[in-house]
Structure formats: C-alpha cells, structure tokens
Steps between C-alpha positions, in 0.01 A plus 500: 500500500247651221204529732478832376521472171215655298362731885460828576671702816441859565705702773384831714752639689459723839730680676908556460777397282582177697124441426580591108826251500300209682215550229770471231642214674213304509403579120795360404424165664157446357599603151776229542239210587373618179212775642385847269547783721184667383420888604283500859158659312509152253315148545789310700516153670662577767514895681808588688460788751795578621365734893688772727332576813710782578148739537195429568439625142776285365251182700187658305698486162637163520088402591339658196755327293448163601115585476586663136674166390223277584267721359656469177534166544311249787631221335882616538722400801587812678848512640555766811853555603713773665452683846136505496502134439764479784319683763140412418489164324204371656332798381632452107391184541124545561491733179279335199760346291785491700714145388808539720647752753889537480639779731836641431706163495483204262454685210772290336247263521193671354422282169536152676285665818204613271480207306483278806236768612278428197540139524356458817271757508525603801607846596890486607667704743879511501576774746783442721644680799740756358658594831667161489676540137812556461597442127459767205228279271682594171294506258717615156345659202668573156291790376237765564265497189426839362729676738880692454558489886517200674418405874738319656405371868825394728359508828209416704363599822488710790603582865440820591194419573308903512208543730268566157639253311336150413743372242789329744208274598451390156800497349711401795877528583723662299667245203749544275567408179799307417738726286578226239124511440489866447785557304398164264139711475688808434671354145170307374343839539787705351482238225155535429557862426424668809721821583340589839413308807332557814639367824199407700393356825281566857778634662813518231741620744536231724620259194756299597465503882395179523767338275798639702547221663558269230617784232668760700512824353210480286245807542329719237796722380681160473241363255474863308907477416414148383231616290631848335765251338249352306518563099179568343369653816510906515296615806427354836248671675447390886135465648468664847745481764427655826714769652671332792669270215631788306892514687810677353633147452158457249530829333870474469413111326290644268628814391752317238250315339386670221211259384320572804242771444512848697171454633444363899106426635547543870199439679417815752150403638480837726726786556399524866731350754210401743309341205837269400525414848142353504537331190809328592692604200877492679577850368481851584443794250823608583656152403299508194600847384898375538438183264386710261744758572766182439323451153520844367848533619640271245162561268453843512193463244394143651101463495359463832100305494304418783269388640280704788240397689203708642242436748693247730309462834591776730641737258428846608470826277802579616700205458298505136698793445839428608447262215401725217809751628733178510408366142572887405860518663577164293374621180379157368499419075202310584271450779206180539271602761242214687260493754545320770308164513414314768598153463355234781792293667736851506549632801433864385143334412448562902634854532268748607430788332413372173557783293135596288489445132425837400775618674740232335356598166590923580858385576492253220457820221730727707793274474401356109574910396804529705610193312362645184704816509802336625509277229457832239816614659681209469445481156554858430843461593583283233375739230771556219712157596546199288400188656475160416184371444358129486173522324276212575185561303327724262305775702141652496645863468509532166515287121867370450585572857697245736562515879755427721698547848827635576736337769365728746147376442352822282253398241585685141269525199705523179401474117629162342598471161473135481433260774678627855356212748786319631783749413704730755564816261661835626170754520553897608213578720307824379209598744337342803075383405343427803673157625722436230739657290527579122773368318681527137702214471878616364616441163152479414 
C-alpha cells in the first residue's frame, strides 16, 4: 500500500473537461498510495499523459508530450491514457519510454496497473474493447486543487455516432452515472468549498437513458432538481447538450431551478441544411433555431455558445454561407470555430471533395469575427446591470485586480480590496474591453 511513498507523478492533460475530471481522478489515486503530484516540466518517476485524438492535431499533441516526458526523464515510466491511447495503442506503445498503455477504461485501476508495469518491465497494454462496456467506471474525486469551479463527470459515451466523428469508437456506448454517486460527489465538493460545478460528459443529454429500465424516470432534468437542492452549492452550469434534447418538457424542468446557470453550449457544427444532412447530425437548422427559440422563451437573456465547424468535405461556398447568415440570425454570446479534420476509421474520412486547407483557414477567420462581434453585443447588453459574479483568480489586467464569470458565462475584471478568489459578490458592469467586461464590485 506505500509503494509510492517518497515518488514523483506528473500529469499533462489534452483535450475536454471529461479529460480534466479523469486527470483529477487519477491524481487523487496516486497521491493516496502515497505519490507527489509534481508539475509536468519537473524530474518525475513516473509521467502521466493523459491523450484525445479528436484531430489530427489533438494525435500530434498527445505525441510531443510523451516525447517531452521522456526527454525530461528516460529513466521515468511514461503512462499514455485517454482516446489516443484507445484508438492507437500500438502506436503509444512503440514511443521511447512508454511503461503502460491504458485507453479510456480501467483507470480505477491506474496505480496497481503501473506498478505491475514497472515490475515486470515489460511494456503493458490494457486496452479493451469499449463497444462492449456497459458500466459508467466511476471514478470519484473530492477536490480540484487550485481551482473555484469544479468538473463533475456523470456520464460517459456516445451513440450518435457523426460521419466526422472518431470519439464513439473510443469511448463507446453511452453510460450513465448512478445518481447516488453524483449527488454523494455533489456534497464532498460543496463541502470542500466549491460554489460552482460543471456538469460534464461526451454526450450529457442522453444521461439517464440507459438506467430507465432499472430507475425509471431518471434523465438529466431529474438529476438537476436533485442537485439545485444541494446546500453549499450556488451554480450548476451544464456542459453541451445537443439541440434535439432541448424539449419543452426540458426547458420547462429547468426553468425553476435557480442554481442552474443561464448559459446553454449547443453544438451547431454548420448552418447549412445539406451540410447537417452529410454529417449525420439528426437536426435541421430549422429544428435548431426552435430549441433555442424554447431557451430564450423562458430565458430571454440566456447565453447561447457553439460550436461551428468549417471545411467539412463537400461544403460549397454557398452552403459556407448559409452558415455565416445562420450563426447571424441566432446571434450567438460565443462562438468556437474548427477545421474540419480528417480522422481515419470515419466515414467522412472517404468523402470526396476534401475541402483545401487554405480554403478552411479563409472560412476559419470569417466565422472567428462573426463570433467576435457577436460576443461584443452580447456583452454590451448587459452594460449598467448588476450581476453576480464568482471570481476565481486574480487577473493579468491590472495590480489588485480579480476576475470572474457571471451565470451567463461573461468574464468581468473588477478591483479587489482584499482577496476576491472564491467569493460570488454583486459587481455592476461598466464598459465592454475586448472579450471581457469591467466590473466595480458593489459596496465596494
């Protein structure tokens, strides 16, 4: 039990918030055996990379960092785990260095599988076939060092299966997580002092579906009720839920809890019918404009994100700009624009009429300042209102300054007199500075 006693571990993390909350998750084991978590540039004994292979870019960062680790280190045992490790293990496990390849299950059993790995020598591969799982691996943490928001991961997997899209194939069906589990995770976080969560998974929406059999009624607004009557606990924000979830039964379910935040990330990909169609996405931009319309019905200020996608094989100049026009009708707080990747093993991968980089890369900028000046209007709208903030860390705009986000995911910039991190103060929010606001905290 105090193998670890006296060793080093270092963590890099790639990729999303279920990414973040596995990372935390396995910290939290190794410092148990009796492991220092030691920052990724130090000396460690054993390098933990936790992959996404979502982009090909995403494959060439995961790569470098196993490379980076050894370099630091050759005599460390390198650790590769995630999507990357799921989809190409053979490949993480040629890289100099490389100990053990764990792909996105067994991470429960992470200390006891590197240790083994070490003894023998040998380089392990635990990678099994994630179609065939069933079961949510929980994996509970208790904190999130450094942090005022906390990740909180209740669900697992994918279906929908999108003609551009890798992860179902390495994260596998969708799982949920039991709600005792949640809600018990919930508390020891509220305890520890956190105020805001994030609800987080591959495909949130779907939580629950597979548990109706055995716990009827359970879904996501189900577990939301359960969690806004938490003490301790003052916002819940939700992680992405796609736009054929979002029902007047959902937005009705939600609309009298007041700890979840005003702020929905609902995944567009293109605003081109014909484009949708191709990527499988089980929505039209009609559908998608009345789930949003649903939203702002009953949250008339509600911030809309998204994300958008350019450069998907096939996609004309034309159907380029149905999408710039669409994202314009929405009016979007916040928009992420990617280039299409092609990922091997996708059917998209074998479309024709691969759409050039340089042309991706025009489209890319186009959209990024739609998104840009959207997100000034958004924010210009709540000039003169009082809103509360949670301010999370000191910022870089100024001595004595502290930043923050409201409910509806605005980042403020407000003078502190005295420490602000970790507090949710009332702030009235002066003037719009390029993507955030400024603040002066009331009473202050």
């Amino acid at each position: 039990m105090d193998g670890g006693v006296g060793k080093r571990v270092a963590f890099y993390t790639l990729g999303c918030k279920v990414n973040q909350y596995d990372t935390q998750a396995m910290m939290e084991q190794f410092e148990s055996r009796g492991y220092r978590i030691v920052d990724f540039d130090e000396k460690a004994d054993i390098y933990v990379i936790n992959t996404c292979t979502v982009t090909n870019l995403a494959d060439r960062k995961s790569r470098q960092m196993i490379r980076k680790a050894y370099r630091t280190n050759p005599e460390a045992a390198i650790v590769v785990v995630g999507c990357f490790a799921q989809r190409s293990a053979e490949e993480a496990a040629k890289i100099p260095g490389v100990k053990l390849v764990l792909g996105t299950q067994e991470r429960h059993r992470i200390v006891d599988l590197v240790e083994q790995a070490q003894s023998s020598g040998e380089v392990m591969v635990d990678v099994r076939d994630i179609m065939k799982v069933r079961e949510f691996e929980n994996t509970p943490i208790s904190s999130y060092e450094g942090r005022t928001r906390a990740i909180l991961k209740v669900q697992e997997g994918c279906n929908q299966f999108c003609t551009y899209c890798i992860i179902p194939y390495t994260r596998g069906p969708i799982r949920s997580r039991r709600p005792q589990e949640v809600l018990e995770e919930a508390r020891r976080l509220a305890d520890a002092g956190f105020k805001e969560i994030v609800l987080t998974g591959i495909h949130l929406a779907s939580y629950g579906m597979d548990l109706q059999k055995e716990l009827e009624g359970v879904n996501l607004v189900y577990l939301l009720e359960k969690l806004n009557a938490i003490e301790g606990l003052a916002r819940i924000r939700l992680g992405s839920i796609e736009p054929n979830f979002i029902t007047p039964e959902f937005v009705k379910g939600i609309v009298k809890l007041h700890k979840v935040c005003r702020h929905f990330h609902v995944p567009l990909q293109s605003g081109s019918d014909t484009v949708l169609q191709r990527m499988k996405r089980r929505y039209t931009t009609q559908q998608y404009g009345q789930a949003i319309g649903m939203i702002r019905d009953s949250f008339p200020d509600a911030a809309i994100t998204t994300d958008v996608m350019v450069g998907f094989p096939g996609e004309t100049d034309a159907e380029f700009e149905e999408t710039v026009n669409f994202v314009q009708e929405i009016g979007f707080s916040r928009l992420h624009v990617f280039q299409y990747s092609r990922r091997e093993g996708t059917p998209a991968a074998q479309f024709p009429n691969q759409v050039p980089l340089k042309i991706k890369e025009q489209r890319s900028r186009v959209l990024i300042d739609v998104g840009h000046r959207m997100a000034q209007r958004y924010m210009e709208g709540f000039v003169g209102r009082v809103e509360e903030v949670y301010f999370e860390q000191e910022s870089p705009c100024g001595p004595q300054t502290y930043e923050g986000y409201t409910q509806h995911y605005i980042r403020v910039v407000a003078d502190g007199q005295g420490d602000l991190k970790g507090q949710i103060l009332k702030v009235e929010l002066k003037e719009v500075k390029d993507d955030y606001m400024v603040g002066k905290v009331q009473g202050g």
